[in-house]
C-alpha positions as CSV (number, residue, x, y, z in Angstrom):
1,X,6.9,273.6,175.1
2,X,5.5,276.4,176.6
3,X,5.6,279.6,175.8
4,X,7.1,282.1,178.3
5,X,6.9,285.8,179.6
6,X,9.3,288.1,177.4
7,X,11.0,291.6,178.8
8,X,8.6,294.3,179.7
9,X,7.6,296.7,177.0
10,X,8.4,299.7,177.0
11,X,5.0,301.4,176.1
12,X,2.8,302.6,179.1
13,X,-0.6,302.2,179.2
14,X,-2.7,305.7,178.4
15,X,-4.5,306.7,181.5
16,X,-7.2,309.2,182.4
17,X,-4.5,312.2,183.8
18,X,-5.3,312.0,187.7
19,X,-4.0,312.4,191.5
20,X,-5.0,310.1,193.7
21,X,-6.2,311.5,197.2
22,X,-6.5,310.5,201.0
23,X,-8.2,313.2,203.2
24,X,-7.2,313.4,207.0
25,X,-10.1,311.8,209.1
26,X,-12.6,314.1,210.1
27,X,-13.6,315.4,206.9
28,X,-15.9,314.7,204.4
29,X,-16.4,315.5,200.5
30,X,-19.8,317.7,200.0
31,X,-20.8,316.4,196.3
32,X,-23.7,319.6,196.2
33,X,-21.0,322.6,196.9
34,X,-18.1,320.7,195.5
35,X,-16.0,321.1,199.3
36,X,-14.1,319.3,201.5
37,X,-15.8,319.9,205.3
38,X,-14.2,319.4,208.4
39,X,-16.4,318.2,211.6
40,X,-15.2,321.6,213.0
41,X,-16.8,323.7,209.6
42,X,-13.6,324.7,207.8
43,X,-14.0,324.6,204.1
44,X,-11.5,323.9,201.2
45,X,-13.3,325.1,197.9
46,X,-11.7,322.3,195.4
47,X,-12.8,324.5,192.1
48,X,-10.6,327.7,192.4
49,X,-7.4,325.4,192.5
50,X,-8.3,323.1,189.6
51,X,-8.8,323.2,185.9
52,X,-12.4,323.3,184.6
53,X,-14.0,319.7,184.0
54,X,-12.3,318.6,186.6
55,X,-14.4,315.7,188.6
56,X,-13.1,314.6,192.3
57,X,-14.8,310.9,192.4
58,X,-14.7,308.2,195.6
59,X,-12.0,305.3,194.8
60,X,-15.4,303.5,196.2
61,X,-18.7,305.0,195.4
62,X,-20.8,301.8,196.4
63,X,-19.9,302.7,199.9
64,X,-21.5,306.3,199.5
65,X,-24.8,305.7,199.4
66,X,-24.7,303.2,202.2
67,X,-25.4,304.0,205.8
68,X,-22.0,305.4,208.2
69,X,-24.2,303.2,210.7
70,X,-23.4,300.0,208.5
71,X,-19.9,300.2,207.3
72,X,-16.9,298.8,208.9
73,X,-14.3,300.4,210.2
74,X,-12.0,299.6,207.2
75,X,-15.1,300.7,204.9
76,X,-15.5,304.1,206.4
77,X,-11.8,304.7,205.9
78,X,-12.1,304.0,202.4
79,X,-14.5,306.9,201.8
80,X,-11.4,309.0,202.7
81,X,-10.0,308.0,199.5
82,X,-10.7,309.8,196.0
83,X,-9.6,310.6,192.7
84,X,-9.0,313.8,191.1
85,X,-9.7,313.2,187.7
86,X,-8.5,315.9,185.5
87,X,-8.9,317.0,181.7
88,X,-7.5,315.7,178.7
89,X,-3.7,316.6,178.5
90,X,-3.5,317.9,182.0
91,X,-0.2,317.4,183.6
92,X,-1.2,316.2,186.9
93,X,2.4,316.6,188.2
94,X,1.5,320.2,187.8
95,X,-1.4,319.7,190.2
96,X,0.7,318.1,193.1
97,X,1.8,321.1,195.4
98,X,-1.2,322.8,194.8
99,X,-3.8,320.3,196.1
100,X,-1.1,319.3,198.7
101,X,-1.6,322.9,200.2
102,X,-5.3,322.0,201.1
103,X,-5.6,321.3,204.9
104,X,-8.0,318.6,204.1
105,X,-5.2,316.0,202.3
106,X,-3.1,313.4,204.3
107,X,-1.7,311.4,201.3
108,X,-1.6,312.4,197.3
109,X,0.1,310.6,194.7
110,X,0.6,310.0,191.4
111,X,-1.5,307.0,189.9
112,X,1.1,304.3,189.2
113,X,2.9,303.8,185.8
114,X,1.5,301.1,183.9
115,X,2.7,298.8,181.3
116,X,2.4,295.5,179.2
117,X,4.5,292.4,178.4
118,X,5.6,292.3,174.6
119,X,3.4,290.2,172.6
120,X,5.0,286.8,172.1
C-alpha cells in the first residue's frame, strides 16, 4: 500500500520578511541612486521610507542585464516586478501603506504564506 498525503501542518515555513512589488509602466528602478524614475523625471527616493539594510531586488535579474531591444513583451513586463527585501524581524505589514503611497507602485503584496505536509 501506499503511503498517502496527511492534513497540512500547521507550521509555516520561515521566510526572508518582504513585500512584493509591481511598478506602473513607465518607470524604471535606478540601482546607482536607489530611485524609482518615471519616463517624465519624477523621482520616488525608496531609502527615507524604509528601514536601513533594506535591498529592493528584480523578481528576475537575468533579464537586467540583457538588452530592452531583445526582450519580449512579456519579458519587459517582468522587470516591473521586485522585491523589497527587509531586515531581520521587520514586520512587513508595517511597510504596506507606506510603500503603497509611492506614485511609482501598481500592485504590492504580501509574499504568500507557506507551509509543509506533516511527515508521515
Amino acid at each position: 500500500m501506499l503511503p498517502s498525503m496527511g492534513p497540512e501542518s500547521k507550521k509555516r515555513v520561515k521566510t526572508k520578511p518582504h513585500l512584493i512589488m509591481r511598478v506602473k509602466k513607465g518607470w524604471h528602478f535606478d540601482e546607482e541612486t536607489y530611485q524609482f524614475i518615471s519616463d517624465q523625471g519624477q523621482c520616488v527616493e525608496t531609502k527615507a521610507d524604509l528601514p536601513a539594510r533594506t535591498r529592493l531586488e528584480y523578481r528576475v535579474p537575468q533579464l537586467v542585464r540583457t538588452s530592452t531591444n531583445l526582450l519580449s513583451k512579456d519579458e519587459a513586463d517582468l522587470l516591473r516586478y521586485f522585491n523589497i527585501m527587509l531586515p531581520p524581524g521587520s514586520d512587513p505589514s508595517e511597510y504596506l501603506v507606506i510603500v503603497k503611497k509611492w506614485p511609482c507602485v501598481e500592485d504590492l503584496h504580501l509574499p504568500p504564506e507557506v507551509s509543509l505536509p506533516n511527515k508521515l
